[in-house]
C-alpha positions as CSV (number, residue, x, y, z in Angstrom):
1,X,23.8,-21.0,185.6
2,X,23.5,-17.8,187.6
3,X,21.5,-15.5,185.9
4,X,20.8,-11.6,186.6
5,X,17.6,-10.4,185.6
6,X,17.5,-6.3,186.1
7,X,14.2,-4.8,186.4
8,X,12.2,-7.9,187.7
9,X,9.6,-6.0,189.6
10,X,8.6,-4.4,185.6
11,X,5.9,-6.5,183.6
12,X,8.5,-8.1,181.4
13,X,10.6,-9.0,184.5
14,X,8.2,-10.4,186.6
15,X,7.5,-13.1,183.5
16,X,11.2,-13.6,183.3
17,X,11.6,-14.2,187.0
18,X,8.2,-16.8,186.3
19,X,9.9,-18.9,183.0
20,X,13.8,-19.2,184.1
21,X,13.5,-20.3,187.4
22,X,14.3,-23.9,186.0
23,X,17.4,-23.1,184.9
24,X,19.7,-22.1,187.6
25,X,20.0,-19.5,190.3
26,X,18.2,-16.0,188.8
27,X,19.3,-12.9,190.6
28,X,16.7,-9.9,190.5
29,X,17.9,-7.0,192.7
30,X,15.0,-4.7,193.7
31,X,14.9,-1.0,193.3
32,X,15.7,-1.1,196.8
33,X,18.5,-3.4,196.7
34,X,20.0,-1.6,193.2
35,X,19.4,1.8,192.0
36,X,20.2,1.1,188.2
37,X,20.7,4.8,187.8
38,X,23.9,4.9,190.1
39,X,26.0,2.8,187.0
40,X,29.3,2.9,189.5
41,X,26.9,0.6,192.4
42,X,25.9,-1.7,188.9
43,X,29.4,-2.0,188.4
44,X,30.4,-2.8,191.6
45,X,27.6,-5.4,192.6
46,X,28.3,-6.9,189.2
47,X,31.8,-7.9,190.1
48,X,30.2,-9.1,193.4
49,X,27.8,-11.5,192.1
50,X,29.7,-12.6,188.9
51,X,26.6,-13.4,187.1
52,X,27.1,-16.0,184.1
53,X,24.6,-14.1,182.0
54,X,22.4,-10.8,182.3
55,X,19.0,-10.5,180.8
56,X,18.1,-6.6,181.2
57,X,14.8,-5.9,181.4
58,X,15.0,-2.9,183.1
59,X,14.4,0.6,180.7
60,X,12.9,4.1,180.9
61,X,9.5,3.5,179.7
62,X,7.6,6.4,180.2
63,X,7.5,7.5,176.9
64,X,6.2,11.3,177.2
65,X,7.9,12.1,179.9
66,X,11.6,11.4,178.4
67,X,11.2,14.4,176.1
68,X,11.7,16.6,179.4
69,X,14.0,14.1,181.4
70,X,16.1,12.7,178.7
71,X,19.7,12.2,180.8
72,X,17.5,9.7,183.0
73,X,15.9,8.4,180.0
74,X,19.4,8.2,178.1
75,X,20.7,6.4,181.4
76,X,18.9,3.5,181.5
77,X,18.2,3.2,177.9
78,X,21.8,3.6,177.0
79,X,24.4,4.1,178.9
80,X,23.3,0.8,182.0
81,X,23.3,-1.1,178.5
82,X,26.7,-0.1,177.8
83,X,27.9,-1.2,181.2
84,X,26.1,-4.9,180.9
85,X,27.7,-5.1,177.7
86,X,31.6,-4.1,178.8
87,X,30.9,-6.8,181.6
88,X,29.3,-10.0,179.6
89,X,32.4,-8.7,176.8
90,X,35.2,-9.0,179.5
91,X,33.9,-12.3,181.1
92,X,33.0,-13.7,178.0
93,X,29.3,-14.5,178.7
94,X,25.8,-13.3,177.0
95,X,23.5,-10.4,177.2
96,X,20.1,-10.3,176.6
97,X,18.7,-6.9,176.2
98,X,15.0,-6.2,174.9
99,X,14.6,-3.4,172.8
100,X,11.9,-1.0,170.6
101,X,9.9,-0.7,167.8
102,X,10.5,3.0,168.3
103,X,13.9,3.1,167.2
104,X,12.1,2.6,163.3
105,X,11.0,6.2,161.9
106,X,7.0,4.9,161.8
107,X,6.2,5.5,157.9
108,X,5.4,3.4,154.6
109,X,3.1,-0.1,155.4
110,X,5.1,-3.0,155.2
111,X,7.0,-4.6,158.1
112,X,10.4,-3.6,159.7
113,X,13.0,-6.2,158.9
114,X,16.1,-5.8,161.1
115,X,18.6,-4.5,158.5
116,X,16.1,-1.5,157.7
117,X,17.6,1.7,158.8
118,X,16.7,3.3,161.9
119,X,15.1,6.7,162.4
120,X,13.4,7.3,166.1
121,X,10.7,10.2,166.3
122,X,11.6,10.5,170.0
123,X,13.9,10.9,172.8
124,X,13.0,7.4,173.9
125,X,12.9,6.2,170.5
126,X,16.5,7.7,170.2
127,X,17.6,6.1,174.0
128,X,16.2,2.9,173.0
129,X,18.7,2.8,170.1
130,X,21.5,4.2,171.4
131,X,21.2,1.5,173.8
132,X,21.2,-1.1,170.6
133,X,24.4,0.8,169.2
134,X,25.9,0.6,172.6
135,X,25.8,-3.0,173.1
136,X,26.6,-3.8,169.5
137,X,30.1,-1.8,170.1
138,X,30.8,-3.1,173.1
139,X,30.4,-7.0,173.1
140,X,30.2,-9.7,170.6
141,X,27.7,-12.4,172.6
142,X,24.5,-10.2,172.5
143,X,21.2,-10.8,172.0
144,X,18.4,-7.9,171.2
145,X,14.6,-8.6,170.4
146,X,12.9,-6.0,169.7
147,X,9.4,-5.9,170.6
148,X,6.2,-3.8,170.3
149,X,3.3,-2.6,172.6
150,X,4.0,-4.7,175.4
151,X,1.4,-5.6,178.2
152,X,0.5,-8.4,180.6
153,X,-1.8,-9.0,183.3
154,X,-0.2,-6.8,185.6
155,X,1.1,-3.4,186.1
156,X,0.2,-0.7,183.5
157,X,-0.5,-1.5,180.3
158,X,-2.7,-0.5,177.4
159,X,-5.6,-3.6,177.9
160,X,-5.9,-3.1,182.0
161,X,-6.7,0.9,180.9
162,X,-8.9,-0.2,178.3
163,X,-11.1,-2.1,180.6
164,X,-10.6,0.2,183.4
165,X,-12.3,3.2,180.9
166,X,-14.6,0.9,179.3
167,X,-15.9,-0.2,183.1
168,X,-16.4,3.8,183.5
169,X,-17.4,5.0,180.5
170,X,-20.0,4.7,177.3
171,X,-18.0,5.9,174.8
172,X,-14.4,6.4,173.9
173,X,-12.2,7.7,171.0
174,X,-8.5,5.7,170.2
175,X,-5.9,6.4,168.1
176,X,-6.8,4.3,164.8
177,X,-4.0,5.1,162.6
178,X,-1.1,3.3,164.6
179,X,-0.5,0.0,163.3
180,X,1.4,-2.9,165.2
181,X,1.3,-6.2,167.1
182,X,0.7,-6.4,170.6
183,X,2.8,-8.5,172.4
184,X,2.3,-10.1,176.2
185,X,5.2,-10.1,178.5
186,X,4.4,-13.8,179.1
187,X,5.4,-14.5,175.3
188,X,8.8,-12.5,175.8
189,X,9.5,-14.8,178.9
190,X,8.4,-17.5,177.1
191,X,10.6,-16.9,174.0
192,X,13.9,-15.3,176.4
193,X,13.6,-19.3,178.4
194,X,13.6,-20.7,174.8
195,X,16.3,-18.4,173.9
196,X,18.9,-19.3,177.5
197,X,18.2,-22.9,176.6
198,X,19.7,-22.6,173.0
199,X,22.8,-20.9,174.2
200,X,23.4,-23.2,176.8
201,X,23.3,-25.9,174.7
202,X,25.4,-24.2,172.0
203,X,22.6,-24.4,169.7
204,X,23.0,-20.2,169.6
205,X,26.2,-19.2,169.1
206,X,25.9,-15.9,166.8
207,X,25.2,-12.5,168.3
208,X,22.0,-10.8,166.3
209,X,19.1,-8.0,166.4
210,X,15.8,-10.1,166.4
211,X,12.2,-8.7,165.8
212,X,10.2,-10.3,169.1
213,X,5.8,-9.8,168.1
214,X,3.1,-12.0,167.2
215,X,2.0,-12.5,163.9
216,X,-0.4,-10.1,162.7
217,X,-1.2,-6.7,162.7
218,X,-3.9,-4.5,164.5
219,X,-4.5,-0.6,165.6
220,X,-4.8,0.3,169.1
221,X,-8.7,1.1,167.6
222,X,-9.2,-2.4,166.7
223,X,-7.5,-3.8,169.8
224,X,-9.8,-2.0,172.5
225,X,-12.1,-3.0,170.6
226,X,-10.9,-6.6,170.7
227,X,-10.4,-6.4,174.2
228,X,-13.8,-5.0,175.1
229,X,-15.5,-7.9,173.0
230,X,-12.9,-10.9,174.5
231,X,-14.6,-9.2,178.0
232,X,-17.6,-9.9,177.7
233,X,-17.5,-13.6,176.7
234,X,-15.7,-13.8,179.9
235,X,-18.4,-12.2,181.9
236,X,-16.8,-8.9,182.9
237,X,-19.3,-6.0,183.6
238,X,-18.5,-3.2,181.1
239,X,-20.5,0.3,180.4
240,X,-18.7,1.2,176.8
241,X,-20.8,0.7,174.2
242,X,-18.6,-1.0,171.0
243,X,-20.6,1.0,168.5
244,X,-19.3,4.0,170.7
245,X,-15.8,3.1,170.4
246,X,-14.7,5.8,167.9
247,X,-11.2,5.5,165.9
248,X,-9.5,8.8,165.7
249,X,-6.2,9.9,164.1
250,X,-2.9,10.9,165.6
251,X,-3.2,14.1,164.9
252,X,-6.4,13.9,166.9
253,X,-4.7,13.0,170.0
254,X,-1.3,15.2,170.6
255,X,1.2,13.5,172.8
256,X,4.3,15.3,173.6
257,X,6.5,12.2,172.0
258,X,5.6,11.7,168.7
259,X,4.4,7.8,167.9
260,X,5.4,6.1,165.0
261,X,2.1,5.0,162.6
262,X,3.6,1.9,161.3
263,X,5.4,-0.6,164.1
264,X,4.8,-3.7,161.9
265,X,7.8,-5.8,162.5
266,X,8.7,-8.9,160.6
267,X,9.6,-11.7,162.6
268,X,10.5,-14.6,160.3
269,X,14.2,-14.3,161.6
270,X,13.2,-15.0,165.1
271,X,11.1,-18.2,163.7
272,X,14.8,-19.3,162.1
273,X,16.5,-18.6,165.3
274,X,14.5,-20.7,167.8
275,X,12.6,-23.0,165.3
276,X,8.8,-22.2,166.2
277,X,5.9,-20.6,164.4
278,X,4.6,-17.4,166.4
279,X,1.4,-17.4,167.4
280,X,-0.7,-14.2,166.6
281,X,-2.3,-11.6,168.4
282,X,-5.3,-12.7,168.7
283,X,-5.1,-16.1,170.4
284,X,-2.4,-14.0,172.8
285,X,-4.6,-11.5,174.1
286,X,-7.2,-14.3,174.9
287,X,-4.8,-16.0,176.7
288,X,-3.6,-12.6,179.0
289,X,-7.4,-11.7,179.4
290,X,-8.1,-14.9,180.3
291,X,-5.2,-14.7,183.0
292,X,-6.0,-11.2,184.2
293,X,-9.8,-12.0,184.6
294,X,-9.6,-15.0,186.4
C-alpha cells in the first residue's frame, strides 16, 4: 500500500509514521513540502501521488486560539477533511481521520457513546465536527476515532508541562472538575496499524464513528498528580509538593474556549471493531513516562 499520513511532524503523526512503516510505502509531506492550508496544492499533489489510503492527522489544535482565528481553525478542521474525503470517495479507497471529544456538549456523568447527539462549547469543538459531518457526506469508506486529551513523549502536551511546573515550582492549582481519559499518541498508532491491517485484509469493511481512549476515567487534578507520583519512582528531580497540588474548578481557571466537564467516552464499540480489550490509563501513562524519562 501507499499510504499518506498528513501532519507527521504532530505527536499523533510522528507515532503513525513509527507503527505503519511495515506496511507499505507511507507518504508524510512536511509543512515545508505541503501547506495543508492551500486546499487547491492538497488537491493537486493528491492526484500526483495517488495515495491508496490517507490517514489525516493533521488539525488545528490550539484550542484558545480558534475562538479568534476560526477560518484557519475551520480550514483544517473541516473543510482539508472534506477534500481527503471527495478523493478516497472518487478512487474508492479509505480515510482515516481522528477526531474530538469536544464535539460532545461536556454535561451529565456517564460516558459518550457514538450515537449521542453532539453539541460543541467551542469554535474548535464546532471545526472538529464539522469535519466529522464533512467526511460522513462525502465518502462511504471512512473511519473516525475520536479521542481525548492526547499526549506523548514529545511535543506539547499536558504531562511534559506538568513536570516541567512541578520541576519549577512547590505548589500548583489544576482544573479538578474535567473528567476524561488520557490517551498517548503511541496507543492511537498502535490502534490506527491494527485498524490498516483489518481493512486490508477485508476484515473491516463498514464505514463508522469510533470512540478511541483507555479505559477509565481521571481529572486533569488527579492526573498531575499521577504524573508527579509515577516521577518520582523513576528518579526524576521534582520541587512540587503533592500535598501542594491543589484541585480547583473551571470556573476557577477562565480560558477563552470553554472545556467540556465530562469527556468520558465509551469505547466498547472500538473493542468489537478490532477485537482487543483497552488497556487503562493508568498502565498507559507509565508506559509514556517511562519513554519520555529514559
Amino acid at each position: 500500500m501507499k499510504i499518506l499520513v498528513t501532519g507527521s511532524t504532530g505527536q499523533v503523526g510522528f507515532e503513525l509514521l513509527r507503527a505503519l512503516s511495515p506496511l507499505g510505502q507511507i507518504i508524510a509531506p512536511t509543512r515545508q513540502e505541503l501547506d495543508l492550508g492551500d486546499l487547491a496544492a492538497v488537491g493537486t499533489y493528491l492526484e500526483e501521488q495517488s495515495p491508496d489510503m490517507i490517514i489525516n492527522a493533521a488539525a488545528w489544535t490550539a484550542v484558545d486560539a480558534a475562538e479568534d482565528k476560526q477560518d484557519m481553525a475551520f480550514c483544517l478542521n473541516a473543510d482539508l477533511p472534506r477534500l481527503l474525503a471527495r478523493y478516497t470517495n472518487k478512487h474508492d479507497t479509505w480515510l482515516i481521520h481522528y477526531s474530538s471529544d469536544y464535539v460532545y456538549p461536556g454535561t451529565g456523568t456517564t460516558p459518550w457513546i457514538e450515537t449521542d447527539s453532539t453539541g460543541p462549547l467551542s469554535v474548535y469543538g464546532k471545526s472538529k465536527l464539522a469535519g466529522d459531518s464533512a467526511i460522513q457526506e462525502e465518502t462511504s469508506r471512512y473511519l473516525i476515532f475520536r479521542t481525548s486529551w492526547v499526549y506523548s513523549a514529545r511535543g506539547n502536551n499536558f504531562m511534559k508541562t506538568m513536570l516541567r511546573l512541578g520541576a519549577e515550582r512547590e505548589s500548583l492549582n489544576i482544573v479538578g472538575d474535567q473528567v476524561g481519559a488520557p490517551t498517548p499518541a503511541r496507543l492511537i498508532a498502535q490502534l490506527t496499524f491494527m485498524t490498516v491491517c483489518k481493512i486490508h485484509s477485508k476484515e473491516i469493511v463498514t464505514s463508522g464513528v469510533f470512540h478511541l481512549a483507555p479505559k477509565g476515567q481521571t481529572n486533569w487534578h488527579a492526573f498531575a498528580c499521577a504524573i508527579f507520583t509515577l516521577a518520582k519512582e523513576h528518579g526524576h528531580a521534582l520541587a512540587v509538593d503533592i500535598e501542594k497540588v491543589n484541585a480547583i474548578e473551571t470556573v476557577d481557571y477562565p480560558t477563552p474556549a470553554a472545556r467540556p466537564l465530562n469527556s468520558r467516552m465509551d469505547v466498547a464499540a472500538i473493542e468489537q471493531l478490532l477485537a482487543i480489550n483497552m488497556p487503562d490509563w493508568e498502565s498507559q501513562l507509565e508506559l509514556t513516562l517511562k519513554e519520555y524519562l529514559n
